[in-house]
C-alpha positions as CSV (number, residue, x, y, z in Angstrom):
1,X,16.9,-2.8,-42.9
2,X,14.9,0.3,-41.8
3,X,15.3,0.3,-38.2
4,X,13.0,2.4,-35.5
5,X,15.7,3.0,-32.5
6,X,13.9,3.8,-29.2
7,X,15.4,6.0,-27.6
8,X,14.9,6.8,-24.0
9,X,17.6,9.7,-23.3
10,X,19.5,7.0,-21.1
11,X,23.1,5.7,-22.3
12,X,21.9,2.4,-23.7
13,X,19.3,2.9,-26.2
14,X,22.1,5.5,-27.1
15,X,24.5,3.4,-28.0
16,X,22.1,0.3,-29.7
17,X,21.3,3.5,-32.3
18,X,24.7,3.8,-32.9
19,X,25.4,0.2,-33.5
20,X,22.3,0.0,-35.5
21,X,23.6,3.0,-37.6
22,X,27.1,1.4,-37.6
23,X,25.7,-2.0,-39.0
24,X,24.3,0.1,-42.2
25,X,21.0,0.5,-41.2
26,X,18.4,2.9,-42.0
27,X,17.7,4.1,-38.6
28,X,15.2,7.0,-37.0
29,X,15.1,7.9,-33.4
30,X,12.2,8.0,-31.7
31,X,11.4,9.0,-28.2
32,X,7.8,8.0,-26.5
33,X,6.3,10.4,-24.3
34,X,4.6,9.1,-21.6
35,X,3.6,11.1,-19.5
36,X,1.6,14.4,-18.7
37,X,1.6,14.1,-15.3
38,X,3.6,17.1,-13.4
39,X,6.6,16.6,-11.8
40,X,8.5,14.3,-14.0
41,X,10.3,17.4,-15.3
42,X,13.5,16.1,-12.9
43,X,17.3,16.1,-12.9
44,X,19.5,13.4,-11.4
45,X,18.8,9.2,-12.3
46,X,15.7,8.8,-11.2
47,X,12.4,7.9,-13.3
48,X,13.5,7.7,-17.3
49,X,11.0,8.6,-20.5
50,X,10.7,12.5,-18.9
51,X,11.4,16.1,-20.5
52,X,14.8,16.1,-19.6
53,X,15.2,12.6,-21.3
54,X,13.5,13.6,-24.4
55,X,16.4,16.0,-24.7
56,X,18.7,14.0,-24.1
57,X,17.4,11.6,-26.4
58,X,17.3,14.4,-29.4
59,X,21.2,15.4,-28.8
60,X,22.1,12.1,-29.0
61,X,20.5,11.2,-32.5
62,X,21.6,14.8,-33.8
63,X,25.1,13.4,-33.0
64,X,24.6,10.1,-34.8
65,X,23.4,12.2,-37.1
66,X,19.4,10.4,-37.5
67,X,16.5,11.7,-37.9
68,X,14.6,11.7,-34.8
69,X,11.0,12.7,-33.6
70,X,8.7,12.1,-30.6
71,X,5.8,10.2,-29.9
72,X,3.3,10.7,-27.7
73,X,1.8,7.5,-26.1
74,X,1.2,9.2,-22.9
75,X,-2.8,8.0,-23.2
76,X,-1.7,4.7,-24.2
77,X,0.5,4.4,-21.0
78,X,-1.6,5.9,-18.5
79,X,-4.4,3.1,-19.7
80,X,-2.6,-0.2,-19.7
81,X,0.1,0.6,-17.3
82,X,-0.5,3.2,-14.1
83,X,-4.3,2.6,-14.4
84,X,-3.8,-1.4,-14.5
85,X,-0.8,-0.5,-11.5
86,X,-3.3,1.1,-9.6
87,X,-6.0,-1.8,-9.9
88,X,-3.7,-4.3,-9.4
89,X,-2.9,-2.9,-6.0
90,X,-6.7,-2.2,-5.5
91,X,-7.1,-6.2,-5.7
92,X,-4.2,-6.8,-3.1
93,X,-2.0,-8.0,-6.2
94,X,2.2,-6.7,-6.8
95,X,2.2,-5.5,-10.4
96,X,5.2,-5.2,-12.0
97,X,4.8,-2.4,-14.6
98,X,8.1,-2.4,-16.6
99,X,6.9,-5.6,-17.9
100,X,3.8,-4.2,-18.7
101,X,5.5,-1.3,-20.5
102,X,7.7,-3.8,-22.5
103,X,4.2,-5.7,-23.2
104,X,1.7,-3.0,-23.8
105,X,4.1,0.3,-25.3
106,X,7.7,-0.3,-26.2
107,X,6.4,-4.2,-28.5
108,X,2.7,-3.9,-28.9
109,X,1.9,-0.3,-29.5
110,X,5.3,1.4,-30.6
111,X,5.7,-2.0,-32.7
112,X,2.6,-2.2,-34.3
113,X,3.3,1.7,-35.6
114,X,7.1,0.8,-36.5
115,X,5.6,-1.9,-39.0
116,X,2.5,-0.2,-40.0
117,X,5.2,2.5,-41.0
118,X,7.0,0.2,-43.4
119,X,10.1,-0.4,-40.6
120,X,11.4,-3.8,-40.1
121,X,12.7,-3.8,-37.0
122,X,12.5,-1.8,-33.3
123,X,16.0,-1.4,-31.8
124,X,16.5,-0.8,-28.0
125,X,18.8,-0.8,-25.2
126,X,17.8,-4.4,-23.4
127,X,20.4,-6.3,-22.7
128,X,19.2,-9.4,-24.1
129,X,19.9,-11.9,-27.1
130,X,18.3,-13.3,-30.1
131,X,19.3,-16.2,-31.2
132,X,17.9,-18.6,-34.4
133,X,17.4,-22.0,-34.3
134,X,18.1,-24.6,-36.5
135,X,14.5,-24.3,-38.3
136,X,14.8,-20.7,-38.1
137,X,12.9,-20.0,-35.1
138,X,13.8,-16.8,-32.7
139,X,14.4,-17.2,-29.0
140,X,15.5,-14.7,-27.0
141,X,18.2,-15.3,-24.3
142,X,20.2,-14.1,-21.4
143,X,22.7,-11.3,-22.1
144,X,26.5,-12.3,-21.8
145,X,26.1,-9.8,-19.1
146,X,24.4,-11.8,-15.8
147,X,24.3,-8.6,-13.8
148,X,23.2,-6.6,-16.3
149,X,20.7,-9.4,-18.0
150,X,17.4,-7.9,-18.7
151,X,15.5,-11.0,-20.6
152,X,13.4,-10.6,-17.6
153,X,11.1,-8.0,-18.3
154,X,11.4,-8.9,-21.9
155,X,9.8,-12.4,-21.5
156,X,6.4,-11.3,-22.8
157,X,7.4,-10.9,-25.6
158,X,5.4,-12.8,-28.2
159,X,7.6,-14.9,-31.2
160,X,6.1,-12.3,-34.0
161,X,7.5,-9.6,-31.5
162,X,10.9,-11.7,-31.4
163,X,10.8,-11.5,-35.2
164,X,10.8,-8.0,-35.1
165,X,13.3,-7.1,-32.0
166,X,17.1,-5.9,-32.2
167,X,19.0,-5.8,-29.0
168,X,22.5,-4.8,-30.2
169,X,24.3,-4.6,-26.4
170,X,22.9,-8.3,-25.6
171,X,26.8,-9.7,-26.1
172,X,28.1,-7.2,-24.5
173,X,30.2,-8.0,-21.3
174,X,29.9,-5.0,-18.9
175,X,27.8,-1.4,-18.8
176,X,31.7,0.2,-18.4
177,X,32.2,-1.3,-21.9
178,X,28.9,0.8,-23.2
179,X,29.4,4.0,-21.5
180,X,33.3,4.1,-22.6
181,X,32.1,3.4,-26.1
182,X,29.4,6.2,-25.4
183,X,32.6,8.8,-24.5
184,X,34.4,7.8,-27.8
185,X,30.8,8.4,-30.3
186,X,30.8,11.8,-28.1
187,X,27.4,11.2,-27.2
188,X,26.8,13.7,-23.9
189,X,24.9,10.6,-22.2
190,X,27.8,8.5,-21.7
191,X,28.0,9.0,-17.7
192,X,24.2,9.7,-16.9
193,X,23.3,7.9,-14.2
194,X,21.3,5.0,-15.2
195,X,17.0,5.4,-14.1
196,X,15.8,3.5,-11.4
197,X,12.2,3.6,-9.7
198,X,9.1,3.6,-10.7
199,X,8.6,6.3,-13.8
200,X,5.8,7.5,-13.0
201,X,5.9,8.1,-9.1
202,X,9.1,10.6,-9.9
203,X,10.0,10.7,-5.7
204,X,9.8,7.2,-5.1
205,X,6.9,7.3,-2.7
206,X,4.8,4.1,-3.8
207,X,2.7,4.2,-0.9
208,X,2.1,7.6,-0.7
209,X,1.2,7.9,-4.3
210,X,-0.8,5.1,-4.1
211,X,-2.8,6.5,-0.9
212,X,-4.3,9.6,-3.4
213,X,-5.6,7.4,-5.9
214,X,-7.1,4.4,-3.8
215,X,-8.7,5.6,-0.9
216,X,-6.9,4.3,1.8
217,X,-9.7,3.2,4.8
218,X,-8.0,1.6,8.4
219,X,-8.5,-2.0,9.0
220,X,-7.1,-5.1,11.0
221,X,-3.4,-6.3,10.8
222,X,-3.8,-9.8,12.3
223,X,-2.0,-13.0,12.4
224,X,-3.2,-16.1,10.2
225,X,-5.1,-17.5,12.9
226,X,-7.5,-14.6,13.4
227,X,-5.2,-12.5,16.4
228,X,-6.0,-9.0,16.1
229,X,-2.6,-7.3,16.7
230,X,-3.2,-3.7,15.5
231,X,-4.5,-1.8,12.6
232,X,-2.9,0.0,9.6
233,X,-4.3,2.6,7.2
234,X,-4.5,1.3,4.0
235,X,-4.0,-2.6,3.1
236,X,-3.6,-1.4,-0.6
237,X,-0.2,0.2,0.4
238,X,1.5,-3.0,1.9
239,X,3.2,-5.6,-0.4
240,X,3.9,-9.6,0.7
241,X,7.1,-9.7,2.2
242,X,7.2,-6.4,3.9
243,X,8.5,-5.9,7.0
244,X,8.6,-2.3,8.1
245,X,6.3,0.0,8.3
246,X,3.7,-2.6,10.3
247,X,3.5,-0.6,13.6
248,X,1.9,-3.4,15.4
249,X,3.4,-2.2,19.0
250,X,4.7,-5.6,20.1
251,X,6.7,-8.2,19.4
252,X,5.8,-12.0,18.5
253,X,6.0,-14.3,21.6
254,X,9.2,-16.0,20.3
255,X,10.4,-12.3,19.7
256,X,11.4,-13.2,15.8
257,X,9.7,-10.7,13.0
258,X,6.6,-10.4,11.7
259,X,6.3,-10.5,7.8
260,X,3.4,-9.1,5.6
261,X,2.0,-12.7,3.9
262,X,-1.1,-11.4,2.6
263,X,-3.0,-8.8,1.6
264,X,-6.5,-9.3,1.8
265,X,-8.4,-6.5,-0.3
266,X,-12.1,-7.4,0.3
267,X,-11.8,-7.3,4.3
268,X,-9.2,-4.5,4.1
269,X,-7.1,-6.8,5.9
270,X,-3.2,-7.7,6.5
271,X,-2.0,-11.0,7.2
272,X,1.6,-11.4,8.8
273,X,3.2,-13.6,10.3
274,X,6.9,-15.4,10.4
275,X,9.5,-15.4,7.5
276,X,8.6,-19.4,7.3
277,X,5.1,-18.6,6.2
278,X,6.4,-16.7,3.4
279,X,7.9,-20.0,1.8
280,X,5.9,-21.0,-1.3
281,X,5.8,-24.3,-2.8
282,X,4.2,-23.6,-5.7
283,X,3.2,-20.9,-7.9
284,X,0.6,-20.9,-10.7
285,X,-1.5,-18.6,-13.0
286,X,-4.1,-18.5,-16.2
287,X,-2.7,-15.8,-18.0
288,X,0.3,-17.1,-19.6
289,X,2.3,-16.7,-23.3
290,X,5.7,-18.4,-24.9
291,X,8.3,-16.4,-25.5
292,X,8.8,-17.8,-29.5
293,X,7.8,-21.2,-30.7
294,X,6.0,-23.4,-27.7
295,X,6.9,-26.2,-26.3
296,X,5.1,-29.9,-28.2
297,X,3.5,-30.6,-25.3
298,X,3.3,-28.4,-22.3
299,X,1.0,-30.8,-20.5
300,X,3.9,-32.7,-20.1
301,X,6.2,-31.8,-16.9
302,X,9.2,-30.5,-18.5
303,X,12.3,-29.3,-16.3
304,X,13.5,-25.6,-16.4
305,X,14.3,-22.4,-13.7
306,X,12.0,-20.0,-12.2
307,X,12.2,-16.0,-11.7
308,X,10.0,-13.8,-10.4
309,X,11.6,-10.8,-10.0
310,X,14.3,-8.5,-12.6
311,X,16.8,-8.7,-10.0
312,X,16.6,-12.4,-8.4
313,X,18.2,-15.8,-8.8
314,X,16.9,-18.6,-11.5
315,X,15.4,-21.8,-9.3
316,X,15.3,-25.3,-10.5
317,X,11.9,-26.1,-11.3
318,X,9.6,-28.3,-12.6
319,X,6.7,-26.7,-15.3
320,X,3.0,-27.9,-16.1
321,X,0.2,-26.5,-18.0
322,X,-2.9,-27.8,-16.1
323,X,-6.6,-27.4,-17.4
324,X,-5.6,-24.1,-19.1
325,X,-2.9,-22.7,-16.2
326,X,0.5,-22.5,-16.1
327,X,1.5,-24.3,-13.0
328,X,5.4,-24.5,-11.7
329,X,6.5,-26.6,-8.6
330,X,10.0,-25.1,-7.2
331,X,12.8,-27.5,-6.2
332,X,13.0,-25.5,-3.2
333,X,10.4,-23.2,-1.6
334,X,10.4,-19.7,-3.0
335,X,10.5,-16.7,-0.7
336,X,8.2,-13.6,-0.6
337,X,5.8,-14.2,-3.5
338,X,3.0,-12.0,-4.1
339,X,-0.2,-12.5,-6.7
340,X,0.4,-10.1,-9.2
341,X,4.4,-10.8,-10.1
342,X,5.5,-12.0,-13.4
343,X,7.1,-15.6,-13.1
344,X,9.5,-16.4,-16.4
345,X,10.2,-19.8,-17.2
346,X,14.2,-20.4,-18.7
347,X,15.3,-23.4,-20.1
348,X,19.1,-22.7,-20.0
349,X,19.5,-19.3,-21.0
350,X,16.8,-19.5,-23.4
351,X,13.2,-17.4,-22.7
352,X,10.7,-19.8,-22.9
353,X,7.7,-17.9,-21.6
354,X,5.9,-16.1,-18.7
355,X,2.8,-16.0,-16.6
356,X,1.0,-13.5,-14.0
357,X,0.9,-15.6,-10.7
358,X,-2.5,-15.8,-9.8
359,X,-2.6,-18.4,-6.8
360,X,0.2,-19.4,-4.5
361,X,0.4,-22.3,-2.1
362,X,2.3,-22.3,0.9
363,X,4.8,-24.4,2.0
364,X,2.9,-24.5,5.3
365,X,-0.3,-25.7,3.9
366,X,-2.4,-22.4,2.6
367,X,-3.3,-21.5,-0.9
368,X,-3.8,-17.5,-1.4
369,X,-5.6,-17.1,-4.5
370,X,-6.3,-13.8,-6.3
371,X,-7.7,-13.8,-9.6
């Protein structure tokens, strides 16, 4: 097959190229440009897809010996991922924009070029599997690897992306594993500290970043009941959940903590309250797709687990789609859930599908809705 490997400059997609390669593929390297912004010319691990990457990205396909070029999607990202980050955050929501990379670059527009090019596959460094059922369907999985599982922030993917895909590290057990196997192709990534943070906000200040772009105006920080107990500067830089960073002066009469629970963008208000007012007993949300072929009937109530963030825990659920929304009702209350998060629905191991969480309901009795 002609293969396109993406190749961020990071040990993984380094090493899913050289698999690819290995596998007797006809593989070119290609790394995406992203940005124009200034300072994402860095050293160290944090951000990924910068100058420095791009380099790193180039020696290692000269070493696998591939052609390799650069594209520059650095308009296409700055429309459907840091804009939509910054309205999202504008309309009190959490965005998660990873998943909209995955969506909107990496296997919509770097796809859609890969095929119009004549390649038949994209190759990157997800660790995720895809696996063929009996009628020749794709699903994609969870990686062998739980810790390192990434099937996440892959879950939008679409089932004529799926047909498309190659994750060659999805089976394999740990990232010591990769970066050894990195040392023996002599590829000068193999120890390079893996990216973390926000790409595009290269010193990790969210907030801060945020506050040049939005305007941040003062307003009310008050209890769910109406109590004024202080103001903050900027309800667009606080996420559900939050604790520090409140400065409300005083502690609540029982003397427990005070946790953000909602973001209110049209009063320039913050809600907060006690952890227990974070419980949610149900999440739900119009914009939804399956991951590969769709259930029969998804009006039906089927069983299956609940994430709704890269890093947490599956939760027993029960799933519902309900006059056109996706709707999923927890076993047990979820924790800290903003509007704006990406919910993926497993069945097993297997992707099913994913929605933006529009509305929440409380285990306490209140519905926050932000559409």
């Amino acid at each position: 097959m002609r293969v396109l490997a993406a190749m961020s400059g990071g040990v993984d997609s380094a090493v899913a190229a050289a698999r690819a390669v290995e596998a007797g593929h006809d593989v070119v390297g290609v790394h995406l440009a992203l940005s124009r912004m200034p300072g994402t010319l860095r050293t160290g691990s944090r951000g990924c897809c910068t100058i420095e990457d791009s380099m790193d990205a180039q020696r290692a396909a000269t070493a696998l010996g591939i052609p390799f070029y650069v594209w520059d999607f650095s308009d296409r990202f700055k429309a459907d991922v840091v804009d939509d980050f910054v309205a999202e955050y504008e309309a009190g929501r959490t965005p998660n924009p990873c998943m909209r990379c995955n969506e909107r670059i990496k296997f919509a527009a770097l796809m859609d070029k890969a095929l119009a090019l004549g390649f038949d596959a994209v190759c990157t460094g997800h660790y995720a599997i895809i696996e063929t059922d009996a009628d020749g369907n794709r699903e994609l999985h969870r990686a062998s690897a739980w810790a390192k599982d990434q099937s996440y922030v892959l879950g939008v993917l679409t089932s004529e992306q799926l047909a498309h895909a190659m994750f060659p590290l999805g089976d394999t057990p740990t990232k010591a594993e990769v970066r050894a196997e990195a040392e023996r192709r002599g590829l000068s990534v193999a120890q390079k500290p893996d990216s973390h943070d926000i790409c595009f906000i290269p010193d990790g200040d969210t907030r801060g970043w945020l506050g040049e772009r939005v305007g941040l105006e003062t307003g009310d920080i008050l209890t769910s009941d109406g109590e004024v107990l202080g103001q903050h500067d900027g309800a667009p830089g606080f996420t559900v959940g939050q604790r520090k960073g409140l400065n409300i002066g005083r502690p609540a009469p029982d003397g427990r903590p005070r946790f953000v629970i909602e973001v209110r963008p049209a009063t320039n208000q913050v809600i907060v309250g006690p952890k227990e007012e974070l419980d949610i007993a149900q999440i739900s949300g119009n914009k939804f797709t399956w991951c590969g072929i769709a259930p029969e009937d998804a009006t039906e109530a089927f069983a299956c687990e609940v994430q709704i963030r890269a890093h947490a825990d599956p939760v027993p659920a029960v799933a519902q789609v309900v006059d056109g929304a996706m709707v999923v009702t927890p076993d047990a209350p979820l924790n800290s859930v903003s509007p704006g998060q990406t919910a993926v629905i497993y069945v097993g191991t297997r992707v099913l599908g994913q929605f933006t969480i529009d509305r929440t309901l409380s285990a306490v009795g209140s519905e926050a809705v932000h559409v």
